[in-house]
VEXROLUM-810024 format. One record per atom (N, C-alpha, C, O, CB): x, y, z; residue in three letters. Coordinates in steps of 0.2 Angstrom, whole numbers, plus 5000, padded with zeros to 4 digits. Glycine has a CB too. Layout:
# residues N
XYZala;...
# end
This chain:
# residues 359
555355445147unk;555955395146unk;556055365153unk;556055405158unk;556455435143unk;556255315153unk;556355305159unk;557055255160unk;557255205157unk;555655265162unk;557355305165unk;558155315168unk;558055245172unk;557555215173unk;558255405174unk;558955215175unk;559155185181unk;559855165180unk;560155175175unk;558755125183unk;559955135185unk;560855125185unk;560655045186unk;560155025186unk;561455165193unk;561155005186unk;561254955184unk;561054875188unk;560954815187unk;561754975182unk;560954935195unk;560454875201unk;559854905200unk;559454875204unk;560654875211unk;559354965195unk;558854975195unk;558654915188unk;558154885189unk;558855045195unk;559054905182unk;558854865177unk;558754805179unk;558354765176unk;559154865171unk;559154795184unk;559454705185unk;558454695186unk;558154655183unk;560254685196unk;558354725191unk;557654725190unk;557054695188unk;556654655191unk;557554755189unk;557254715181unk;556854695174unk;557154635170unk;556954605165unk;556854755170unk;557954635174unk;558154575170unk;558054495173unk;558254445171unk;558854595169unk;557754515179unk;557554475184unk;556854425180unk;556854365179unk;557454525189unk;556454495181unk;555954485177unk;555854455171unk;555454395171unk;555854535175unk;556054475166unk;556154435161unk;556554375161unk;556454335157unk;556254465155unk;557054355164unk;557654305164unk;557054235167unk;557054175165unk;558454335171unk;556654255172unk;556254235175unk;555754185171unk;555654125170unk;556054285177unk;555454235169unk;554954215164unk;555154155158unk;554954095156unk;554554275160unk;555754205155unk;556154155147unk;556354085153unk;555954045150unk;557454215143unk;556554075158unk;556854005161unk;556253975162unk;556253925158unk;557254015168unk;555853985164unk;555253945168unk;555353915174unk;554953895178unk;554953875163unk;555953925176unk;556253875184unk;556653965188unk;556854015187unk;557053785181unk;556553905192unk;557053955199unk;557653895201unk;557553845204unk;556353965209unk;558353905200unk;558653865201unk;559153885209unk;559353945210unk;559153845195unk;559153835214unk;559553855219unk;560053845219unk;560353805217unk;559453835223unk;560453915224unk;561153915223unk;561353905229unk;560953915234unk;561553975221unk;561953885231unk;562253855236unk;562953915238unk;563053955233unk;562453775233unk;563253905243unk;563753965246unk;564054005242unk;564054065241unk;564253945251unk;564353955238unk;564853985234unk;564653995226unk;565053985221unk;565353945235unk;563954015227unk;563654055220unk;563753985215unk;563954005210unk;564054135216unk;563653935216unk;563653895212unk;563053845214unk;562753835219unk;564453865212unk;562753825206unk;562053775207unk;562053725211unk;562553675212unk;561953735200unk;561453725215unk;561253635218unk;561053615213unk;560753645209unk;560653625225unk;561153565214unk;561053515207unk;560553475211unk;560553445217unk;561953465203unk;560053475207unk;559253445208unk;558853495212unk;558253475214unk;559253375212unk;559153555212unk;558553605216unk;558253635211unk;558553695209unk;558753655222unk;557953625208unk;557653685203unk;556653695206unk;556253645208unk;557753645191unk;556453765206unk;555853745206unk;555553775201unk;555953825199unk;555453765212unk;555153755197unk;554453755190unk;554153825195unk;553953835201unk;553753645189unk;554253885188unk;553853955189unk;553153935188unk;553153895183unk;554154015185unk;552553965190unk;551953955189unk;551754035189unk;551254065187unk;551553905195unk;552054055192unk;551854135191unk;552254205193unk;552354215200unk;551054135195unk;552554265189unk;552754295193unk;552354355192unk;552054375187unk;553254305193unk;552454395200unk;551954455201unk;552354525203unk;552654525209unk;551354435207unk;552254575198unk;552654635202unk;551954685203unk;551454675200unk;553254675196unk;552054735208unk;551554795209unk;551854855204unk;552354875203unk;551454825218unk;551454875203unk;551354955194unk;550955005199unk;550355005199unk;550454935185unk;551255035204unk;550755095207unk;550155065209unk;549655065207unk;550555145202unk;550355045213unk;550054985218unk;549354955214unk;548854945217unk;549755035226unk;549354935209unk;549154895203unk;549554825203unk;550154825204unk;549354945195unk;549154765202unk;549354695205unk;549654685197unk;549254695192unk;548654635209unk;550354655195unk;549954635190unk;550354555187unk;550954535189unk;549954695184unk;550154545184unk;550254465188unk;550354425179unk;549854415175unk;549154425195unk;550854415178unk;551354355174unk;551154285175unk;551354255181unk;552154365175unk;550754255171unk;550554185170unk;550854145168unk;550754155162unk;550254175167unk;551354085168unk;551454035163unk;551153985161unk;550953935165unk;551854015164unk;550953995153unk;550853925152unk;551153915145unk;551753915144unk;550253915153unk;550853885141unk;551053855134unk;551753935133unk;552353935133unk;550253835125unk;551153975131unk;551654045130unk;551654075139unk;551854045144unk;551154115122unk;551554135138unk;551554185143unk;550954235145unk;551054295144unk;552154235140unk;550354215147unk;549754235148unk;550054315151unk;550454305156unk;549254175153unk;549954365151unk;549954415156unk;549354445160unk;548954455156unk;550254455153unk;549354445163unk;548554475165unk;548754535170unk;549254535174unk;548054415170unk;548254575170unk;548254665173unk;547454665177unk;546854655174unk;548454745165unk;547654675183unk;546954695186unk;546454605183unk;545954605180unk;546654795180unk;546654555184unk;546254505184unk;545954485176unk;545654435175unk;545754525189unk;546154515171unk;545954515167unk;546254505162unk;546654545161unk;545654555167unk;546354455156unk;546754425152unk;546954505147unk;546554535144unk;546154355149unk;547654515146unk;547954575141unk;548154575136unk;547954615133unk;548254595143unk;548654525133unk;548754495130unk;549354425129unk;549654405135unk;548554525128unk;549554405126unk;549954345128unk;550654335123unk;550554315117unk;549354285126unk;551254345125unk;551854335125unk;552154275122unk;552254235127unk;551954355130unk;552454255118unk;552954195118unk;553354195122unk;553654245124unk;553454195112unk;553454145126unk;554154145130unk;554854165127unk;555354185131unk;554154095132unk;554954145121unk;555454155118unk;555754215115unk;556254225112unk;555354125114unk;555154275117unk;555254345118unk;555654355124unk;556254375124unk;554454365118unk;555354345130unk;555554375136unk;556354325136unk;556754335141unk;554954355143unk;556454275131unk;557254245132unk;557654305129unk;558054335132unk;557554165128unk;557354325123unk;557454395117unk;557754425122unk;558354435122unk;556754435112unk;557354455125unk;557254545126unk;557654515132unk;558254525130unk;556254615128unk;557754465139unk;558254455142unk;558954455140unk;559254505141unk;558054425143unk;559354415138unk;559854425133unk;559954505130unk;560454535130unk;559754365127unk;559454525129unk;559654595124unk;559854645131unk;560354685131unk;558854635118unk;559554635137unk;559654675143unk;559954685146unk;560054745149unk;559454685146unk;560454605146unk;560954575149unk;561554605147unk;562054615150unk;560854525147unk;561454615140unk;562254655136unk;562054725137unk;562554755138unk;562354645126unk;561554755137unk;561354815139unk;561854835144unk;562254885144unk;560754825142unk;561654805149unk;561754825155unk;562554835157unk;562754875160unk;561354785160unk;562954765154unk;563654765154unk;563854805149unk;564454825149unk;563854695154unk;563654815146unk;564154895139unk;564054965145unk;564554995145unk;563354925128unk;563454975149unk;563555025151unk;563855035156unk;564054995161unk;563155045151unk;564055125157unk;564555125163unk;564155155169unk;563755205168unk;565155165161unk;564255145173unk;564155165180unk;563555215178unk;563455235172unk;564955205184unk;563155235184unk;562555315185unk;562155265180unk;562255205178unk;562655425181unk;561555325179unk;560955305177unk;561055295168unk;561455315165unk;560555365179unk;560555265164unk;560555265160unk;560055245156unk;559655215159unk;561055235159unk;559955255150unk;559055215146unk;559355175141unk;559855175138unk;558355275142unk;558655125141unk;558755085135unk;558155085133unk;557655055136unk;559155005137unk;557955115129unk;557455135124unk;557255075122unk;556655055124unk;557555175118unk;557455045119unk;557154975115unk;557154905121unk;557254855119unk;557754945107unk;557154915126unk;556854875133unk;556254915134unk;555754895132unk;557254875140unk;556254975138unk;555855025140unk;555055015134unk;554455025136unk;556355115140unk;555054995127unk;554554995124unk;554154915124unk;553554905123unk;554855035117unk;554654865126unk;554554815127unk;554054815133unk;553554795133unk;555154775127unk;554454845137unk;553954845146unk;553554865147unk;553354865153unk;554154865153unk;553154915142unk;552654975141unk;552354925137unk;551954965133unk;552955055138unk;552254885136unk;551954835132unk;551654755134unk;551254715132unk;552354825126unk;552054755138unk;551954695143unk;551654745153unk;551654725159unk;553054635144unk;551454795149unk;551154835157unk;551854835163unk;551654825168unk;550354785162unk;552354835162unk;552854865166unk;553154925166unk;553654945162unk;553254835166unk;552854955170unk;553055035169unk;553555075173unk;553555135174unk;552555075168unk;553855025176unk;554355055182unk;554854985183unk;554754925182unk;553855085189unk;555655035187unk;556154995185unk;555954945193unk;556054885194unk;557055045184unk;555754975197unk;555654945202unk;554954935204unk;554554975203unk;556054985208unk;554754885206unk;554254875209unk;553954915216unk;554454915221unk;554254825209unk;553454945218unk;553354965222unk;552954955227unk;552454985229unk;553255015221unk;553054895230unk;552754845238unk;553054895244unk;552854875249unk;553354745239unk;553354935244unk;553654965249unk;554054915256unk;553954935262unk;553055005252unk;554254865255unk;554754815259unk;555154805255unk;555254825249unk;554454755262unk;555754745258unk;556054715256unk;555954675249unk;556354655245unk;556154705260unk;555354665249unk;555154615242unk;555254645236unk;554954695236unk;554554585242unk;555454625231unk;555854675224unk;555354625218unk;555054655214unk;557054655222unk;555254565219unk;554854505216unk;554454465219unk;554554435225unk;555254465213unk;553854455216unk;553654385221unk;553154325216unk;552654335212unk;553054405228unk;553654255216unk;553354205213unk;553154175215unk;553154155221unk;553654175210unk;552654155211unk;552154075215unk;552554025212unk;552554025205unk;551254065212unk;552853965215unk;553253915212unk;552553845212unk;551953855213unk;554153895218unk;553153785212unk;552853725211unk;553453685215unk;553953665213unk;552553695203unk;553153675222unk;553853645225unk;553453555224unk;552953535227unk;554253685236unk;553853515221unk;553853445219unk;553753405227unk;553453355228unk;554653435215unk;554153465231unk;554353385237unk;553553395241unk;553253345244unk;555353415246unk;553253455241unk;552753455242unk;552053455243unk;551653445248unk;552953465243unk;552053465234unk;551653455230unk;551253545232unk;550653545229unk;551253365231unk;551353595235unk;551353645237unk;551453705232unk;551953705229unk;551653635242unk;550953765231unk;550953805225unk;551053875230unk;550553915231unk;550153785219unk;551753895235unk;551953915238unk;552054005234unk;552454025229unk;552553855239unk;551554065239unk;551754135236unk;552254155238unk;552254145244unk;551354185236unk;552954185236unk;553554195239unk;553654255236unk;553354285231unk;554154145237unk;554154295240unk;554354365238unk;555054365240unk;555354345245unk;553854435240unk;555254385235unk;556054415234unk;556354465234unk;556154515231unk;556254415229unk;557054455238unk;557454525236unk;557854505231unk;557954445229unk;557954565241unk;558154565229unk;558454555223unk;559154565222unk;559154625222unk;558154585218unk;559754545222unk;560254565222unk;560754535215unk;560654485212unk;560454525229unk;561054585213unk;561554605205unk;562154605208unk;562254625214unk;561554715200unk;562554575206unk;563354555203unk;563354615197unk;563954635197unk;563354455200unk;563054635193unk;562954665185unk;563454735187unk;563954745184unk;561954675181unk;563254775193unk;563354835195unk;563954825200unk;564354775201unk;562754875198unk;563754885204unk;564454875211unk;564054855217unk;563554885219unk;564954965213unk;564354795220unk;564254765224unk;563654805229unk;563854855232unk;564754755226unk;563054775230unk;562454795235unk;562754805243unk;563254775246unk;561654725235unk;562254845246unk;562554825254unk;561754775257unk;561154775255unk;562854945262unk;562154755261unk;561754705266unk;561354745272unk;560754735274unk;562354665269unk;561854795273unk;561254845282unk;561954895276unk;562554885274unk;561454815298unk;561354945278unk;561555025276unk;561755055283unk;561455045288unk;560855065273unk;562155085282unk;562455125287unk;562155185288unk;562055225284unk;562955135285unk;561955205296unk;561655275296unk;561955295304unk;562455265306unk;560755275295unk;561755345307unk;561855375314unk;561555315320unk;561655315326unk;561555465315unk;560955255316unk;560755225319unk;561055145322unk;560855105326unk;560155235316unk;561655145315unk;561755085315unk;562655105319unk;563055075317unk;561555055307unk;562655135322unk;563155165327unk;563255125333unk;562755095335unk;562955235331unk;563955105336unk;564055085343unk;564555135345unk;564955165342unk;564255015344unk;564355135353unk;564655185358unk;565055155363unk;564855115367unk;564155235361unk;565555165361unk;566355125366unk;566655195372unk;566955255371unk;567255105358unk;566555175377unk;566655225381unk;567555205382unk;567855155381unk;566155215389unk;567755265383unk;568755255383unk;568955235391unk;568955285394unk;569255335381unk;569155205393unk;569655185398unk;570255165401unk;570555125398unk;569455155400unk;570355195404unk;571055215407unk;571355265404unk;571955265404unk;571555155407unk;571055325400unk;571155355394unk;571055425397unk;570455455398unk;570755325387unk;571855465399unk;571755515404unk;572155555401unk;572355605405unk;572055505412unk;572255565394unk;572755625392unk;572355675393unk;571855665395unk;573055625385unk;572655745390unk;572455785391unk;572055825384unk;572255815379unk;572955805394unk;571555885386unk;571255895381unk;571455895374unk;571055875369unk;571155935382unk;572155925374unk;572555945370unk;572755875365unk;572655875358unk;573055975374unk;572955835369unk;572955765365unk;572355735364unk;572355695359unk;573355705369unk;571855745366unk;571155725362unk;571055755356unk;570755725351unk;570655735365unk;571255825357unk;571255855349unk;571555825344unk;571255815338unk;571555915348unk;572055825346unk;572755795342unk;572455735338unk;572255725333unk;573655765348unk;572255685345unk;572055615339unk;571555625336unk;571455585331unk;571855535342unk;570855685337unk;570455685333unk;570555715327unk;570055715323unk;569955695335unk;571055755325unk;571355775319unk;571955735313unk;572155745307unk;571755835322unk;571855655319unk;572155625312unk;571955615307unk;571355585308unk;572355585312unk;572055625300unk;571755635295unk;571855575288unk;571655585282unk;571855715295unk;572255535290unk;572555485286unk;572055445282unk;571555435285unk;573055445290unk;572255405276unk;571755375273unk;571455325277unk;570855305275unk;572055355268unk;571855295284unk;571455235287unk;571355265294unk;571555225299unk;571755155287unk;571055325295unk;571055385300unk;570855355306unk;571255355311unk;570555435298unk;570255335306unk;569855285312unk;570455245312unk;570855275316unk;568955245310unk;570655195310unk;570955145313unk;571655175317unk;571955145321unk;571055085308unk;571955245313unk;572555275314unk;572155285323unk;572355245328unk;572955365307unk;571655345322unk;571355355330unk;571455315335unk;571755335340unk;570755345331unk;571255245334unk;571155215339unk;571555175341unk;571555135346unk;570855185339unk;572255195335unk;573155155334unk;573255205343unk;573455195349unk;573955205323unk;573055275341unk;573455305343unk;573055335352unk;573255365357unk;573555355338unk;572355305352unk;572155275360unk;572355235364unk;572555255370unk;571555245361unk;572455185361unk;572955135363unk;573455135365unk;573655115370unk;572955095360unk;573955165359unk;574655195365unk;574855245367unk;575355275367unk;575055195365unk;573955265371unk;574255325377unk;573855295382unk;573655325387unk;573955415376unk;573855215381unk;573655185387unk;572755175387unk;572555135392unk;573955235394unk;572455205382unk;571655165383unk;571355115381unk;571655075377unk;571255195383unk;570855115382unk;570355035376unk;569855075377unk;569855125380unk;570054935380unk;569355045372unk;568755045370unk;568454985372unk;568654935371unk;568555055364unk;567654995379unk;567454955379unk;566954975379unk;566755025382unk;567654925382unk;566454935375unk;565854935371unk;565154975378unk;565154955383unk;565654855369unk;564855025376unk;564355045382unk;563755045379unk;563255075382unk;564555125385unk;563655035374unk;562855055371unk;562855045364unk;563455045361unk;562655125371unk;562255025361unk;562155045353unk;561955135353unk;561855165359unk;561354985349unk;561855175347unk;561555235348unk;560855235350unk;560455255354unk;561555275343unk;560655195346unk;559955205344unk;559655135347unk;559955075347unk;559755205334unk;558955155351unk;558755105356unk;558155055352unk;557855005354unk;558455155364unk;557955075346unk;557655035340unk;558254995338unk;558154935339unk;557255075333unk;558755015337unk;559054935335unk;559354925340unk;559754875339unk;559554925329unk;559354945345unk;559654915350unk;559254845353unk;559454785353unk;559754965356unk;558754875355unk;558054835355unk;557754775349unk;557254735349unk;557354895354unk;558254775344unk;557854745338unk;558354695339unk;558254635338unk;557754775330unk;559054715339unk;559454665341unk;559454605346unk;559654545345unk;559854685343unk;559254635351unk;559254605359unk;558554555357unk;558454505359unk;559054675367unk;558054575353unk;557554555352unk;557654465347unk;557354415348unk;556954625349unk;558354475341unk;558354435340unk;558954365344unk;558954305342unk;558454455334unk;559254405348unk;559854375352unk;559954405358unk;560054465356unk;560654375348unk;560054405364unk;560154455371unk;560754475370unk;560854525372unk;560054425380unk;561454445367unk;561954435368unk;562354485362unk;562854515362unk;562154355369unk;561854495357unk;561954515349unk;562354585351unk;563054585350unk;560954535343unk;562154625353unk;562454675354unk;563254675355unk;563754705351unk;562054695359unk;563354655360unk;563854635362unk;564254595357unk;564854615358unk;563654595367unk;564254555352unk;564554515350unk;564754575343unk;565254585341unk;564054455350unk;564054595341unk;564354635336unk;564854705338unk;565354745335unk;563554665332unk;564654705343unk;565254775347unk;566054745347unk;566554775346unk;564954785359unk;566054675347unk;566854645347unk;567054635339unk;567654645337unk;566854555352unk;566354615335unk;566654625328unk;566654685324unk;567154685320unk;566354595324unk;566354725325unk;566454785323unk;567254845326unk;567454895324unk;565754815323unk;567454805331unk;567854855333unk;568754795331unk;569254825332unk;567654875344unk;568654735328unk;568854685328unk;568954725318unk;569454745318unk;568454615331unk;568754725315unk;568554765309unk;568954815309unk;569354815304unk;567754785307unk;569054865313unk;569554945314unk;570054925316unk;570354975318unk;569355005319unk;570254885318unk;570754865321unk;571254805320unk;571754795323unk;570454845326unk;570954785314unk;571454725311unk;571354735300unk;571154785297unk;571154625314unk;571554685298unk;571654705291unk;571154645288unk;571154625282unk;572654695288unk;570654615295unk;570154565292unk;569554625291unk;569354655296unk;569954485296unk;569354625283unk;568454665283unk;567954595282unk;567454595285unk;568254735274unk;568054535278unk;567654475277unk;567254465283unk;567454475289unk;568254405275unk;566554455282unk;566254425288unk;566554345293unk;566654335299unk;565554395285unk;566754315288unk;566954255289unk;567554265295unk;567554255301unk;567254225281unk;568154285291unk;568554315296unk;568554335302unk;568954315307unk;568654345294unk;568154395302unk;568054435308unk;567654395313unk;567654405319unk;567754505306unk;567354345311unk;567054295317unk;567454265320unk;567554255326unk;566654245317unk;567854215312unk;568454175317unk;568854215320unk;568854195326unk;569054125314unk;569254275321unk;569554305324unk;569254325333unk;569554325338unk;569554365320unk;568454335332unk;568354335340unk;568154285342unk;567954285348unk;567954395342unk;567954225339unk;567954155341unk;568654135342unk;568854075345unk;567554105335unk;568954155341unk;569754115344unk;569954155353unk;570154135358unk;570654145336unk;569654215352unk;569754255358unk;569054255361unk;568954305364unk;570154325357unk;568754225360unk;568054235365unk;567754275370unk;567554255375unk;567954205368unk;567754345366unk;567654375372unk;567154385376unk;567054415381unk;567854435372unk;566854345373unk;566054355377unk;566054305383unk;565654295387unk;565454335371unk;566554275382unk;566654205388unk;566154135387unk;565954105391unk;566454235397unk;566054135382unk;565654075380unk;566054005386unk;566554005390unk;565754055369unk;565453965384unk;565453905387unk;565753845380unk;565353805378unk;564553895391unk;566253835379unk;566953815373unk;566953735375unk;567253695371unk;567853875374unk;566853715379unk;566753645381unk;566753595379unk;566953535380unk;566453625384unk;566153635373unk;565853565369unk;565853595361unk;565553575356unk;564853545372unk;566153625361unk;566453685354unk;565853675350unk;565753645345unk;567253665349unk;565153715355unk;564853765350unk;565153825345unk;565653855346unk;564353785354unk;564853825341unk;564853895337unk;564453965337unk;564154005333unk;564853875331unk;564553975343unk;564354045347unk;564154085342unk;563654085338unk;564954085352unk;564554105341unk;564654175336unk;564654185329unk;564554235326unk;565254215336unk;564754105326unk;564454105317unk;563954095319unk;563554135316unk;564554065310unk;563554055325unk;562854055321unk;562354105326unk;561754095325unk;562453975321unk;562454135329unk;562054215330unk;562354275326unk;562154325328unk;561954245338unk;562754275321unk;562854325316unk;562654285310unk;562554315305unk;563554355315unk;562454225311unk;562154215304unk;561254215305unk;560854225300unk;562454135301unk;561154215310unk;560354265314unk;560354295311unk;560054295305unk;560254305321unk;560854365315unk;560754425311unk;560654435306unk;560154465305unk;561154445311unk;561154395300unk;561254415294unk;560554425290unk;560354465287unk;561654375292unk;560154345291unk;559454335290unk;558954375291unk;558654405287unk;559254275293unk;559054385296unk;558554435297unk;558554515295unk;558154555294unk;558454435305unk;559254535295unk;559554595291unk;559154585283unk;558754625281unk;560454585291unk;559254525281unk;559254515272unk;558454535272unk;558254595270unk;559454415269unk;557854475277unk;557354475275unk;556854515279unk;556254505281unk;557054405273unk;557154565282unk;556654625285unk;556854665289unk;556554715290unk;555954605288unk;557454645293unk;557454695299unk;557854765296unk;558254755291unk;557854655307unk;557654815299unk;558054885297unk;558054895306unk;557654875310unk;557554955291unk;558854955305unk;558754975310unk;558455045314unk;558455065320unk;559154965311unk;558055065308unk;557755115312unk;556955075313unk;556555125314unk;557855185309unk;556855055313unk;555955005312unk;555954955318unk;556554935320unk;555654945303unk;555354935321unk;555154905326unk;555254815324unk;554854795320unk;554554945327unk;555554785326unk;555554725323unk;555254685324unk;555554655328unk;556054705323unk;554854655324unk;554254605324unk;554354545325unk;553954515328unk;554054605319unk;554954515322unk;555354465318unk;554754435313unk;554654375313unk;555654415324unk;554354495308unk;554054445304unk;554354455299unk;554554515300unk;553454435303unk;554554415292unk;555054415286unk;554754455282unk;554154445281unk;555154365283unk;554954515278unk;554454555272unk;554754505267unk;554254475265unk;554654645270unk;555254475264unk;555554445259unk;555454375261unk;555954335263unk;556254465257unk;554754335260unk;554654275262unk;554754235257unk;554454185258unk;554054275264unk;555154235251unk;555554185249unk;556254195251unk;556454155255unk;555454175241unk;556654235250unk;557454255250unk;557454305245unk;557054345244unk;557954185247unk;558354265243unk;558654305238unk;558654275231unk;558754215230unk;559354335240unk;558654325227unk;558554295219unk;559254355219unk;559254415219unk;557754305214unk;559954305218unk;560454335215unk;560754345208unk;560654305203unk;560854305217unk;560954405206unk;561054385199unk;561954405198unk;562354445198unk;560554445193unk;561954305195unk;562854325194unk;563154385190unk;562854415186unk;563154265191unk;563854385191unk;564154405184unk;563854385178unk;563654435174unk;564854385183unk;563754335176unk;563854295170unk;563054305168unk;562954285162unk;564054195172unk;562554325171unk;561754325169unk;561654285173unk;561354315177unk;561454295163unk;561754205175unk;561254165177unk;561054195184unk;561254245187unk;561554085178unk;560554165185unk;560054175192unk;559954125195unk;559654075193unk;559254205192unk;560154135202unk;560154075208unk;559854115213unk;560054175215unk;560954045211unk;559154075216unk;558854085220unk;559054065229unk;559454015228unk;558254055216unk;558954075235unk;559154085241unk;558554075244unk;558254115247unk;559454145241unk;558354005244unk;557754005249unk;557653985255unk;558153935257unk;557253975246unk;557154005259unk;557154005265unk;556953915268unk;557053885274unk;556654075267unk;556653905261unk;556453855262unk;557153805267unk;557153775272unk;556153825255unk;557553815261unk;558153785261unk;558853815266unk;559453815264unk;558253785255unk;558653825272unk;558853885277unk;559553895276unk;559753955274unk;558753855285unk;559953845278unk;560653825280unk;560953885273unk;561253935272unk;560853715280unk;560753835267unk;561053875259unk;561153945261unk;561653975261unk;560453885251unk;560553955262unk;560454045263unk;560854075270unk;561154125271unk;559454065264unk;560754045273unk;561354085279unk;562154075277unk;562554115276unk;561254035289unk;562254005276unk;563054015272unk;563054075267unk;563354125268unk;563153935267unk;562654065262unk;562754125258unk;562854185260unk;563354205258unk;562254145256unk;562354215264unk;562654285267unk;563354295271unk;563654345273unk;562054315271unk;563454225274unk;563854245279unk;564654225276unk;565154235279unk;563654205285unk;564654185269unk;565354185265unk;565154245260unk;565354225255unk;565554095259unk;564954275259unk;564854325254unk;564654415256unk;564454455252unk;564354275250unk;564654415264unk;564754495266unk;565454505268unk;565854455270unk;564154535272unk;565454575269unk;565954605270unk;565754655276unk;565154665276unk;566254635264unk;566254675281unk;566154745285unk;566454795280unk;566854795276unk;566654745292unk;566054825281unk;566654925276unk;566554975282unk;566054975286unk;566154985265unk;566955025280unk;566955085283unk;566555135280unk;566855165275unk;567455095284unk;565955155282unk;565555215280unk;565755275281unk;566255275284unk;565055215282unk;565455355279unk;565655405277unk;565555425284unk;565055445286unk;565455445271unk;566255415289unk;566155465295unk;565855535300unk;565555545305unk;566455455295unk;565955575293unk;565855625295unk;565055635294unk;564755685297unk;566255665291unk;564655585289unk;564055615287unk;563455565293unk;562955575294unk;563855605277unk;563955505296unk;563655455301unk;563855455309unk;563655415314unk;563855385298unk;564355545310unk;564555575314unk;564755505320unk;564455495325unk;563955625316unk;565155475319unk;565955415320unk;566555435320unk;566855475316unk;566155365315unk;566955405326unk;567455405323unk;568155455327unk;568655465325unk;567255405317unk;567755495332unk;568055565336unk;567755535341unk;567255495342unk;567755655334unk;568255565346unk;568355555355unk;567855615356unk;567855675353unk;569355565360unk;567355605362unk;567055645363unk;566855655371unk;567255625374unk;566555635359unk;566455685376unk;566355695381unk;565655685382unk;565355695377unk;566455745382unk;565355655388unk;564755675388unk;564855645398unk;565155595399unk;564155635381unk;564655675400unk;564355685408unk;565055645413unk;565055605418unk;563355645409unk;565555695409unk;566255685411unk;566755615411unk;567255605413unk;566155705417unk;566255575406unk;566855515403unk;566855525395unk;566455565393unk;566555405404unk;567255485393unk;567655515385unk;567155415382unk;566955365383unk;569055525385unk;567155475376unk;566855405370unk;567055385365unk;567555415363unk;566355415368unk;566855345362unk;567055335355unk;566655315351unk;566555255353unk;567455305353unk;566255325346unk;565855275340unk;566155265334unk;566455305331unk;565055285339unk;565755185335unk;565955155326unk;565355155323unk;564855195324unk;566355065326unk;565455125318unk;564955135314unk;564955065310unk;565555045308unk;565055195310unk;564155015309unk;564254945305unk;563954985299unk;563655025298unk;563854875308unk;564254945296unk;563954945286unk;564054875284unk;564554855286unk;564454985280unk;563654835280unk;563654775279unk;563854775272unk;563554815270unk;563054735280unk;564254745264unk;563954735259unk;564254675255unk;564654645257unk;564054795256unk;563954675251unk;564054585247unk;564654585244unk;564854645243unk;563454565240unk;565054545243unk;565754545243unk;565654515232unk;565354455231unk;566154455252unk;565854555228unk;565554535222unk;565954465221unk;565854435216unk;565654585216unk;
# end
């Protein structure tokens, strides 16, 4: 039987939503259609245990496994069994769950798993027919559900940490205890209420981890830095929106940009970031800067429809992520944040980034 929660089906609903449409339509910032972008599907391909197996369109739905014709589907099936998945998925609640009468459908069309197993970012990959180019273009996709609870963008871990050294910040032991025992529901930000008026700041001294430190610097020299002003800009005020938290440190510039000619410093190397976050970079891995999700994102609204995020179409896809994440606060204690600390006789602090899609 086979189990998932509700970004594991989105999956399959992808899948078939896919195939039942015949097109890829593009979405624009604000999850809403570009009107004349559609591309004509020619083929989609998921991996079965590292088994290729590869969805044909034509008159009907040719399927083929291992190169070899299996047999052949109505499309008006995969609209069927889509729609049926679609209500599936919204009747159920939260954790894992089965749906028997999908699961026998995908065991019949050789899908035997909720996720495909490419081991990268790519969740899907279509072969389109892009019109402008006359070009039959292989793309791979992540996949992102509206259906469940909002996906994150960068996962949070001990790697994705920044280290703020404390200055001017001379209390005594005792008062360091004291603030690292505050315990209140907005604890970190109560903390650093309460650094500040015993007279210190936080000023950024490092990432933890010298892979994303390095992966950063590798996409922007300055990146570091900039994310050190938004993420401490995030604990410190009542903006979590991406949007937000840039204009906030684009109005105070702390990086001292050169404002003369009112570039936009800081939306457009967080919207670097963002990109490269979406289609490959992690921060514990060596970054390359080559994309694993060489199409984009294939979103799935509330509503069912599917709006595609292509790279082709750059600008769409960076608006997108950058109107539509959030900063959050992650589980301190398990990503060790968030407490004044010592180390070779100056006092510290770390925060912690987490990225996630704003539903």
């Amino acid at each position: 039987m086979i189990s998932g929660n509700k970004g594991e089906w989105s999956e399959i609903y992808v899948l078939f939503k896919l195939l039942g449409d015949n097109t890829l339509q593009l979405g624009d910032q604000d999850l809403g259609r570009l009107q004349g972008f559609v591309y004509p599907i020619l083929k989609v391909i998921r991996y079965e245990s590292s088994q290729e197996v590869q969805y044909s369109l034509r008159d009907d739905i040719i399927i083929i496994s291992g190169g070899e014709k299996v047999l052949t589907v109505p499309i008006s099936l995969f609209k069927e069994k889509s729609e049926l998945l679609l209500q599936r998925i919204r009747d159920s609640k939260n954790g894992t769950f089965d749906i028997p009468e999908i699961e026998s459908f995908m065991e019949s069309i050789n899908c035997l798993n909720l996720k495909a197993g490419s081991g990268t970012k790519t969740d899907i990959t279509v072969v389109i027919h892009d019109v402008r180019t006359s070009q039959q273009p292989t793309l791979g996709f992540s996949i992102k559900s509206q259906l469940g609870n909002p996906s994150t963008l960068l996962n949070a871990g001990r790697t994705t940490n920044f280290v703020y050294k404390l200055v001017n910040f001379t209390i005594s032991s005792e008062g360091v205890q004291k603030i690292n025992e505050i315990d209140s529901r907005r604890k970190i930000m109560d903390r650093i209420e309460a650094i500040r008026h015993a007279g210190g700041e936080l000023e950024f001294s490092s990432t933890a981890n010298s892979i994303f430190s390095n992966n950063l610097t590798l996409i922007d020299s300055r990146l570091p830095e900039l994310l050190a002003q938004l993420i401490l800009s995030f604990y410190t005020s009542k903006s979590s929106k991406t949007v937000e938290l840039v204009q906030n440190i684009a109005a105070s510039n702390p990086l001292d940009f050169d404002e003369s000619n009112s570039h936009k410093y800081y939306e457009y190397k967080l919207k670097r970031f963002l990109t490269d976050v979406a289609l490959g970079m992690m921060p514990s891995k060596v970054w390359s800067g080559e994309y694993d999700a060489t199409g984009g994102y294939i979103v799935i609204r509330d509503d069912g429809d599917l709006l595609c995020y292509h790279i082709y179409n750059m600008n769409e896809f960076e608006n997108y992520l950058f109107a539509n994440t959030k900063f959050e606060t992650a589980s301190s204690k398990r990503h060790n944040f968030g407490q004044i600390y010592e180390y070779q006789g100056d006092r510290f602090f770390n925060l912690n980034l987490q990225i996630r899609f704003i539903k």
